[in-house]
C-alpha positions as CSV (number, residue, x, y, z in Angstrom):
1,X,289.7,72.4,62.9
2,X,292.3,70.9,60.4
3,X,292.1,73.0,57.0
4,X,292.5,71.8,53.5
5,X,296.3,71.4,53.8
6,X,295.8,69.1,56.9
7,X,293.1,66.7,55.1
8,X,295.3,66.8,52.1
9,X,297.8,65.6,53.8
10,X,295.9,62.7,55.5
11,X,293.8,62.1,52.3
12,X,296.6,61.4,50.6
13,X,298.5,59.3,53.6
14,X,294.7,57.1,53.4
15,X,294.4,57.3,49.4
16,X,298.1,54.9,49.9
17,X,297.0,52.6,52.0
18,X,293.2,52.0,51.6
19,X,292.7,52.1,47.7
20,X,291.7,48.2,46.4
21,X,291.9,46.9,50.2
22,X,288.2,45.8,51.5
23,X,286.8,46.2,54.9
24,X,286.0,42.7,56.6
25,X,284.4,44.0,59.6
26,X,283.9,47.1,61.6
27,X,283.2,48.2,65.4
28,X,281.8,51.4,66.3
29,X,283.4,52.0,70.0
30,X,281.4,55.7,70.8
31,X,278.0,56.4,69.7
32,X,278.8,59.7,69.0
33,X,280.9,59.0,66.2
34,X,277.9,57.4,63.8
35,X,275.9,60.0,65.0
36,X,274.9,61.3,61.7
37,X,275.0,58.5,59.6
38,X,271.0,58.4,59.1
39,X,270.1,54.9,59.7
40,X,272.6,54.6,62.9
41,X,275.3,53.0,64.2
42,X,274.1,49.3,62.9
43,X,273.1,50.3,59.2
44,X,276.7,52.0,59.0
45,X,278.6,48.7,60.5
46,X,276.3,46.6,57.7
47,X,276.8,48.9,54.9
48,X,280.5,49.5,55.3
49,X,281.8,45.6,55.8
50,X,282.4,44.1,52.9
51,X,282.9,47.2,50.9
52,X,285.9,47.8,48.6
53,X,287.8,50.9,48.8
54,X,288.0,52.6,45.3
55,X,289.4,55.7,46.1
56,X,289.7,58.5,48.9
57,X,288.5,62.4,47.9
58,X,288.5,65.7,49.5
59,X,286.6,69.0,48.7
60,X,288.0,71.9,50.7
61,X,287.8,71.0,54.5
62,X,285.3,67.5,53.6
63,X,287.2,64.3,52.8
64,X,285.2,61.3,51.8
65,X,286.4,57.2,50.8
66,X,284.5,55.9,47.8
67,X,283.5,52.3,48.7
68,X,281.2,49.3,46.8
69,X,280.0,46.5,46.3
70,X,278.2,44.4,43.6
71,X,275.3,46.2,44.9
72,X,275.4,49.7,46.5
73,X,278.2,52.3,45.8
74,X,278.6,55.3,48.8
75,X,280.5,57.8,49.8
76,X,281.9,57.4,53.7
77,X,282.2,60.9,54.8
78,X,284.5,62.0,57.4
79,X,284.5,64.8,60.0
80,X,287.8,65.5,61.3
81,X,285.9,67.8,63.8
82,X,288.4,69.5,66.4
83,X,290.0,66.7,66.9
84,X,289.6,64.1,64.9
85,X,292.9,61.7,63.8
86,X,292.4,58.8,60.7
87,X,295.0,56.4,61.3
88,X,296.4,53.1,60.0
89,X,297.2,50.5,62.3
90,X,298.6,46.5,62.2
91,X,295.5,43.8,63.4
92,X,295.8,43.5,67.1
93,X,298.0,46.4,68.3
94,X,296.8,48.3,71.2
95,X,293.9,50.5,70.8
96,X,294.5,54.1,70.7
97,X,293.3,56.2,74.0
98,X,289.5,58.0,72.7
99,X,289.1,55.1,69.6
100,X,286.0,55.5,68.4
101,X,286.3,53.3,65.1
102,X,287.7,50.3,63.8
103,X,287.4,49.4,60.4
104,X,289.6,46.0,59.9
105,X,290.9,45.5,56.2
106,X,291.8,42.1,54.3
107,X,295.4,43.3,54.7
108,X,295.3,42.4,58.6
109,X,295.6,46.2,59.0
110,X,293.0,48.7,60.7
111,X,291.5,52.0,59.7
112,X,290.9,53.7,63.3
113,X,289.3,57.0,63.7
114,X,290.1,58.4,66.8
115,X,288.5,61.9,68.4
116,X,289.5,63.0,71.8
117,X,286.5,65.5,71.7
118,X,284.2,63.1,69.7
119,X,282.7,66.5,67.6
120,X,283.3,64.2,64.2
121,X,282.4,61.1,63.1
122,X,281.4,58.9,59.6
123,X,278.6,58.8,58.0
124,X,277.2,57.3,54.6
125,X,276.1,59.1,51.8
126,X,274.4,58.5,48.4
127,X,276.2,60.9,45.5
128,X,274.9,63.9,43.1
129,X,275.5,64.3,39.9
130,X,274.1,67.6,39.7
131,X,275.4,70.8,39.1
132,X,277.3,72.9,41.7
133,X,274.3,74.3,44.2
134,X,276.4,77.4,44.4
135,X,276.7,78.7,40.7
136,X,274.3,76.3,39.3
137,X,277.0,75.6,36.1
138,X,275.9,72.6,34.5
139,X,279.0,72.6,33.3
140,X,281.0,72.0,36.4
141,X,279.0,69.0,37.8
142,X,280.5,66.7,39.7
143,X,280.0,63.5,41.5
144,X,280.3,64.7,45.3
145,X,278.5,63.2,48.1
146,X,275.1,65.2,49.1
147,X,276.4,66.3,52.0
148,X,279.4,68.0,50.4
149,X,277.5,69.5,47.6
150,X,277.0,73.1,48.6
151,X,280.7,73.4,49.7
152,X,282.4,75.9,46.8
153,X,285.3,74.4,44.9
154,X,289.0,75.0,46.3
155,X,292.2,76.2,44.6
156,X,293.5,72.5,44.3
157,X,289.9,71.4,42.3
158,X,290.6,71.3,38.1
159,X,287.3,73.0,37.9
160,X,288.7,75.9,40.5
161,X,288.1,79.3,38.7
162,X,289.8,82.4,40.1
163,X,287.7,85.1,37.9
164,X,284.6,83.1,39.3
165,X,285.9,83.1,43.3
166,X,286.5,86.7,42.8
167,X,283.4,88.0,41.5
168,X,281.5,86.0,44.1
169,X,283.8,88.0,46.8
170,X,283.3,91.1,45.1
171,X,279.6,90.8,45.6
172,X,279.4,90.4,49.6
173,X,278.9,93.3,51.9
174,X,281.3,92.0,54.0
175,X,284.6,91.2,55.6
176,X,287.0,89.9,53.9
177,X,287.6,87.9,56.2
178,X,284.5,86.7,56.9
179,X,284.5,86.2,53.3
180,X,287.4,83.8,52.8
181,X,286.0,81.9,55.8
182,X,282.5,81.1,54.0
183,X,283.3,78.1,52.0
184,X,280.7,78.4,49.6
185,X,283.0,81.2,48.4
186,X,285.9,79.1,48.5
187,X,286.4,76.0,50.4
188,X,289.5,74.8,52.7
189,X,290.2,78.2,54.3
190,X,290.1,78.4,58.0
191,X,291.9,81.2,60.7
192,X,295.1,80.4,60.1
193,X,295.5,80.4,56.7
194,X,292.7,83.5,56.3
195,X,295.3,85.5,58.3
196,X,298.5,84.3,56.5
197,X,297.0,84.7,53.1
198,X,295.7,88.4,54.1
199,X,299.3,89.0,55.6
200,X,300.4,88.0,51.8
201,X,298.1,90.4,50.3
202,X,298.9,93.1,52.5
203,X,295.3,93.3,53.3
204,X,293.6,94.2,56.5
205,X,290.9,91.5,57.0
206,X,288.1,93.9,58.3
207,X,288.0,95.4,54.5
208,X,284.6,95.4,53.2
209,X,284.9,92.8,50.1
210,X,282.6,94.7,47.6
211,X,285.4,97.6,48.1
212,X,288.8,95.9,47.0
213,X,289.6,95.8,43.3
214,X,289.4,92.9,41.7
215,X,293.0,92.9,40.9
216,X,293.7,93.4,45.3
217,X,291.2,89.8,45.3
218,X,292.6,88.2,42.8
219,X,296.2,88.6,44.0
220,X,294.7,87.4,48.0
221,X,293.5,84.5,45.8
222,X,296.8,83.8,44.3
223,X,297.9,84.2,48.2
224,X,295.6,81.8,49.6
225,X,296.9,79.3,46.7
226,X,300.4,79.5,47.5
227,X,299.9,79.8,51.2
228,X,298.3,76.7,51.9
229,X,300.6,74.8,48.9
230,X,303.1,75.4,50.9
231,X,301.5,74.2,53.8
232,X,301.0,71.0,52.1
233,X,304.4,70.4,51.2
234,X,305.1,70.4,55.0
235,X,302.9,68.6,56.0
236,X,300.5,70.5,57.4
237,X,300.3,72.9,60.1
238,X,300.6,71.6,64.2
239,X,300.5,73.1,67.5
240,X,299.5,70.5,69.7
241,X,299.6,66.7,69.4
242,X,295.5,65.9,67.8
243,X,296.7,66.7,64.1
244,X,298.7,63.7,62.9
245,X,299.1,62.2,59.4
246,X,297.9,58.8,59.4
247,X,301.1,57.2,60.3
248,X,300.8,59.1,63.7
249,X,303.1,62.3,62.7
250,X,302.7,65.8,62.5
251,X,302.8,68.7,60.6
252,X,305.4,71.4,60.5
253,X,304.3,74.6,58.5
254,X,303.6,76.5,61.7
255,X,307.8,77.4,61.9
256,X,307.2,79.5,58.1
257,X,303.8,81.5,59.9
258,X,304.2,84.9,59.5
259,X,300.8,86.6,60.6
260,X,298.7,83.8,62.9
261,X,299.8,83.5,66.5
262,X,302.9,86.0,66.2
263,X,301.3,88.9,68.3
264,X,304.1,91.2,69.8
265,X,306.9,89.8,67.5
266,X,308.2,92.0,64.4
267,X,306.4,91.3,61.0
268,X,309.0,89.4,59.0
269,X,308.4,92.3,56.6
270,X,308.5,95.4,58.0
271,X,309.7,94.6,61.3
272,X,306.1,96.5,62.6
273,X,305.0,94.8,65.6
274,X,301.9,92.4,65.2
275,X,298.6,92.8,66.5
276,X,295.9,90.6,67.6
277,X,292.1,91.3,67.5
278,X,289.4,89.3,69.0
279,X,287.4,87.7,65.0
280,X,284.3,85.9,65.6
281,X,285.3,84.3,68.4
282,X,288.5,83.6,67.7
283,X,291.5,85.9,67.0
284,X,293.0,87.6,64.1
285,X,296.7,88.3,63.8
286,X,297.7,91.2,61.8
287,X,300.8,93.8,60.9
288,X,299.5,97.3,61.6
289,X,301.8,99.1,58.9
290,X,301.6,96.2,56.3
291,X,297.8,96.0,56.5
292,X,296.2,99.1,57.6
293,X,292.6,98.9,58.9
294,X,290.2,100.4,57.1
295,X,289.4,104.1,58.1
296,X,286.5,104.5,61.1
297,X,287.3,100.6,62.1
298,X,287.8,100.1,65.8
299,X,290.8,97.9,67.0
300,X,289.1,94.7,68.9
């Protein structure tokens, strides 16, 4: 699933081309993909034509396109899913293989989602201005869809506060892992930037949280920060062809990776060879001298 740098990226490629445009008509081309819009696929082609695009946002992992009218404002959420691509296309050039939407525009172009393995889709959603359901800071309220509300700021947000994100992660009774994964802790993270951030840190990600100092989570903070700015300003990271940028291209941080998917090659540190362990399903890639497991843990 793409992480923050990835919909960063594509928010900003669609922020370019959508903001002020209106959508004139649109086709849904796979069920699946209106799936959890509430009132189905017809309500979502009514609601959506004949809005105007006032901007294109992004929480974490969850990017949404404001759009109005005279007489209803909404939030168009989009899940990227596994697979998801958001790209612009000229009126009448030929459809991408697994389209699922068309959205035409009064600029003769086309917004087309297209999702080989059709686990995302766009729904509608009313906004909240109420405060944060996860630190309940009146404060910090923002105008978020619904849907979106309960996902934790990321460290790209203004109202992103470190001292906050690190007592929250001081408080779990878990890995840290697992921690950086929860995005009501803090949003955008996902496996590969979980283990290059922990690489960074020089922490072992089967550390119980509530045992690292604050000053250890604040500087794996400060990692996951640089990390996945870096990320951004290439792009993104790719290894097959289903992330793309809306113009069809892809990313290229996955050359600077120095923890995920480099089992059996020397750590760019200290030349230790890397490890892999089966995480939740998934893997996690690791430098045995640079992060040590924890004592009594058991190599997966």
């Amino acid at each position: 699933m793409p992480e923050l740098p990835e919909v960063e990226t594509v928010r900003m490629g669609l922020e370019k081309h959508l903001t002020g445009r209106t959508v004139t008509a649109v086709e849904v081309l796979h069920p699946r993909a209106a799936r959890r819009h509430a009132g189905g696929e017809p309500d979502l082609i009514g609601r959506l034509a004949g809005k105007h695009v006032t901007g294109v946002r992004r929480r974490g992992k969850y990017m949404w396109i404001d759009v109005a009218d005279d007489t209803d404002r909404a939030a168009l959420v989009v899940h990227l899913g596994m697979s998801g691509q958001m790209l612009i296309a000229r009126g009448g050039a030929p459809d991408h293989t697994h389209l699922r939407i068309r959205a035409t525009l009064d600029d003769d172009n086309e917004l087309r989602f297209v999702d080989q393995r059709t686990f995302g889709g766009w729904h509608l959603d009313d906004y909240t201005a109420d405060v944060y359901a996860i630190d309940g800071d009146p404060a910090r309220a923002a105008d978020i869809p619904m849907s979106v509300a309960h996902i934790a700021t990321d460290p790209f947000d203004p109202a992103f506060d470190a001292t906050r994100v690190v007592n929250r992660m001081r408080s779990k009774h878990s890995e840290i892992k697992r921690v950086l994964l929860d995005q009501t802790v803090i949003s955008g993270v996902g496996n590969i930037y979980a283990d290059e951030a922990l690489w960074r840190a020089r922490l072992h990600g089967a550390r119980i949280a509530e045992t690292i100092s604050r000053k250890k989570l604040g500087e794996l903070v400060d990692a996951v920060t640089e990390v996945m700015s870096e990320a951004l300003q290439a792009g993104g990271t790719s290894f097959d062809a289903l992330y793309v940028n809306v113009n069809g291209q892809s990313g290229y941080f996955e050359r600077s990776l120095n923890a995920y998917g480099r089992v059996g090659q020397p750590c760019r540190r200290c030349g230790a060879v890397m490890r892999r362990e089966s995480f939740m399903n998934r893997s996690s890639y690791y430098c045995p001298r640079c992060q040590r497991p924890p004592s009594g843990s058991i190599p997966r």
